[in-house]
C-alpha positions as CSV (number, residue, x, y, z in Angstrom):
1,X,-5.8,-20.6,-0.8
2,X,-9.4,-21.9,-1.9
3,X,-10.8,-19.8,0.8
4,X,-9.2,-16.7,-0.6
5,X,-10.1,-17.2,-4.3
6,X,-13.7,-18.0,-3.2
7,X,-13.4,-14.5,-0.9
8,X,-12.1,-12.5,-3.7
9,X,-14.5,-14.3,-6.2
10,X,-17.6,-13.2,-3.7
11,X,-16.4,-9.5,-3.8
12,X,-16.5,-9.5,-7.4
13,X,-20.0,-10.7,-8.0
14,X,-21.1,-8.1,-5.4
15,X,-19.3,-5.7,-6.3
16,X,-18.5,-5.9,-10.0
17,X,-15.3,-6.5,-12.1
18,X,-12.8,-3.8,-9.9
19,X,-11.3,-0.8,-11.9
20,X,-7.5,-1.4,-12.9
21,X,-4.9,1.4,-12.9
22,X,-0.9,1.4,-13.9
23,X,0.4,3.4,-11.3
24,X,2.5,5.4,-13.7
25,X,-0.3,6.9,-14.8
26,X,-1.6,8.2,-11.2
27,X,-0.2,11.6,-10.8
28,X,3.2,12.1,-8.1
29,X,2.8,13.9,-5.2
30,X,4.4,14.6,-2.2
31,X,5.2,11.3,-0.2
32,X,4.9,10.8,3.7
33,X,8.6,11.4,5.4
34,X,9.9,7.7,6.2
35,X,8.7,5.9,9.3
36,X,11.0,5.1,12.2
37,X,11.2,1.6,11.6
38,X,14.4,-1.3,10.8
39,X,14.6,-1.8,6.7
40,X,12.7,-5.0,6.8
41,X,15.4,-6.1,3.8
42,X,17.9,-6.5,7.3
43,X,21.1,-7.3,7.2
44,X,20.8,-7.5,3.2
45,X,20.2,-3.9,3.2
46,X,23.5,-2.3,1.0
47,X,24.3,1.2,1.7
48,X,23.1,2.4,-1.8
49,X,19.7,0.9,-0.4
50,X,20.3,3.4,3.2
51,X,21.1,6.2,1.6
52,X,17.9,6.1,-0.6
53,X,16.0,5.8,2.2
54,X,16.2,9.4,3.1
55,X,14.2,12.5,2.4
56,X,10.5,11.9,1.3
57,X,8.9,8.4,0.0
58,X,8.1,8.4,-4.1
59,X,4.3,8.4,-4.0
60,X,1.2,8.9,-6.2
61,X,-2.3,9.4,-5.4
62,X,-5.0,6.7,-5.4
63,X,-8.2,7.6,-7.5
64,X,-10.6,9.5,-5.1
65,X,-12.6,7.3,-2.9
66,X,-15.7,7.0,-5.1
67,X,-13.4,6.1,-7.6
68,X,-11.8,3.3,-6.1
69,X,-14.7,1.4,-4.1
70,X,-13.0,-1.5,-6.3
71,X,-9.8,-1.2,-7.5
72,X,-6.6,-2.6,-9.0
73,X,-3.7,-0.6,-8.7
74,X,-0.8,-2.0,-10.6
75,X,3.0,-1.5,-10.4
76,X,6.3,-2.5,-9.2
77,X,9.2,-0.5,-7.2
78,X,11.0,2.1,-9.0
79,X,14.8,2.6,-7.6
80,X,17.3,1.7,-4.9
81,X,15.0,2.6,-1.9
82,X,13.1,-0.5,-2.3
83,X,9.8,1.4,-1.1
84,X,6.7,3.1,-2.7
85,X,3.6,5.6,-1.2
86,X,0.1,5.4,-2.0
87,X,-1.9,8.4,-1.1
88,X,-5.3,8.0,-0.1
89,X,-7.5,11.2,0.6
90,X,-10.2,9.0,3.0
91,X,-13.5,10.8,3.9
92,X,-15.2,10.7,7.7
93,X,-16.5,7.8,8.2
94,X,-14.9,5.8,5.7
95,X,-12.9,2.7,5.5
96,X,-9.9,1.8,3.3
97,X,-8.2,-1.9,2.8
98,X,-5.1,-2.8,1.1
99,X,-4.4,-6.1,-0.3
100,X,-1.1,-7.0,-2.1
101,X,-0.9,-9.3,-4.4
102,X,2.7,-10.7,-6.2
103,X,4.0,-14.0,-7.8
104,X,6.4,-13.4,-4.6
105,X,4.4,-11.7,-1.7
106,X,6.8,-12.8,1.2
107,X,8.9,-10.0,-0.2
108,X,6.5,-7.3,0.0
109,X,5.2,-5.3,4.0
110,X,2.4,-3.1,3.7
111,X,1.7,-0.6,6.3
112,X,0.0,2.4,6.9
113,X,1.0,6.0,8.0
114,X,0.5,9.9,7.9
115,X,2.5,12.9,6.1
116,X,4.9,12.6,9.1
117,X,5.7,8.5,8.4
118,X,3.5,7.6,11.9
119,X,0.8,5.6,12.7
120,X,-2.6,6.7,14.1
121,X,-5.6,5.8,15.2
122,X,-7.3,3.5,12.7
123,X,-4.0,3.0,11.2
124,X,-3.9,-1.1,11.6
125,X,-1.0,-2.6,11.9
126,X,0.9,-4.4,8.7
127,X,-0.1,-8.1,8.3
128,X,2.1,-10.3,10.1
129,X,1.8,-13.3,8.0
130,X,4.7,-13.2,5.4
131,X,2.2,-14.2,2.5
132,X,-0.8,-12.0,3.2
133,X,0.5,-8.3,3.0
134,X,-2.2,-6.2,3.7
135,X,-3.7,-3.4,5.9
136,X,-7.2,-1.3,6.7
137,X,-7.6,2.0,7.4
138,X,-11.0,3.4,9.5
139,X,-11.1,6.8,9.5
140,X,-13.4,7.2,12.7
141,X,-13.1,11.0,12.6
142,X,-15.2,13.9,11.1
143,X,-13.2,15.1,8.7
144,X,-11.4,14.1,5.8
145,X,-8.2,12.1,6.0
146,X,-4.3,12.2,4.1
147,X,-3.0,8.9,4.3
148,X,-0.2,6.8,3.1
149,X,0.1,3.2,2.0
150,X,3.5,2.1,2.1
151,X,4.7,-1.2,0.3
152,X,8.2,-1.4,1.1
153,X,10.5,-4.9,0.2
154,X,12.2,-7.4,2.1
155,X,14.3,-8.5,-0.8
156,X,16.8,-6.8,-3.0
157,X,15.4,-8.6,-6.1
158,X,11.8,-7.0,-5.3
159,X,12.0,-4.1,-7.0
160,X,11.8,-6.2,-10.5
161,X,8.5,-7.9,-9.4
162,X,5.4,-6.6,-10.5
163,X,2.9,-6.5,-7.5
164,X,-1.1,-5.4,-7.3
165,X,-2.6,-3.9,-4.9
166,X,-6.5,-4.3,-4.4
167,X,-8.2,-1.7,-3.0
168,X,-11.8,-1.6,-1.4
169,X,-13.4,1.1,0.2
170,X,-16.6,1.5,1.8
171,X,-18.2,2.3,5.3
């Protein structure tokens, strides 16, 4: 835990004091279809939760990219589905991390996908480690990017616990 304070307290004196946003105040847009992968909430999972989990994810759009070189994005899960999008327009060349933060993180899975709920290339994988969510996007391409941060819950309680998400972009 020192090591990450000490991290985070190094990106702010290089960076500056990171731009906060309430996510209710991003504008909505069309969310990514919902990736082919087990509820992480298991076997907890009720059948209001299932039936949610169709259709499109509820998503807003991140601040363009010179926007959010250092931002805060803040919110909590709206609703039974027990997930949320985060749209990120990412230029060529560019490289996007995710970092979630939450008095209870081990309930939280980030992960990355397109419009279609996949992965692709530059698309890492979620973090493993239950109390480290996060995930990096490198857009190695020559063109501009539409892709989606996911934070989706591993607990039925989640979607009353605020959560941050911390969100650096640069080359």
């Amino acid at each position: 835990m020192p090591a990450l304070l000490a991290t985070l307290f190094a990106i702010v004196l290089t960076q500056g004091t990171p731009q906060e946003y309430n996510a209710s105040n991003l504008p909505k847009v069309n969310g990514p279809r919902p990736p082919s992968y087990a509820d992480p909430a298991g076997s907890n999972a009720d059948m209001s939760r299932s039936t949610a989990r169709r259709g499109v994810i509820d998503a807003v759009a991140l601040p363009e990219s010179d926007a959010i070189t250092d931002s805060i994005i803040k919110d909590k899960i709206q609703g039974n589905a027990g997930w949320k999008a985060y749209q990120a327009i990412v230029p060529a060349g560019q490289t996007v991390k995710v970092r979630l933060t939450s008095p209870n993180e081990t309930w939280f899975v980030l992960k990355t996908a397109n419009q279609r709920g996949m992965t692709e290339k530059g698309m890492a994988p979620h973090s493993v480690t239950p109390i480290n969510p996060q995930t990096t996007y490198v857009n190695s391409s020559k063109e501009t990017k539409t892709i989606f941060f996911i934070v989706d819950t591993t607990d039925l309680s989640a979607p009353q616990v605020p959560y941050s998400l911390h969100v650096t972009v640069g080359n």
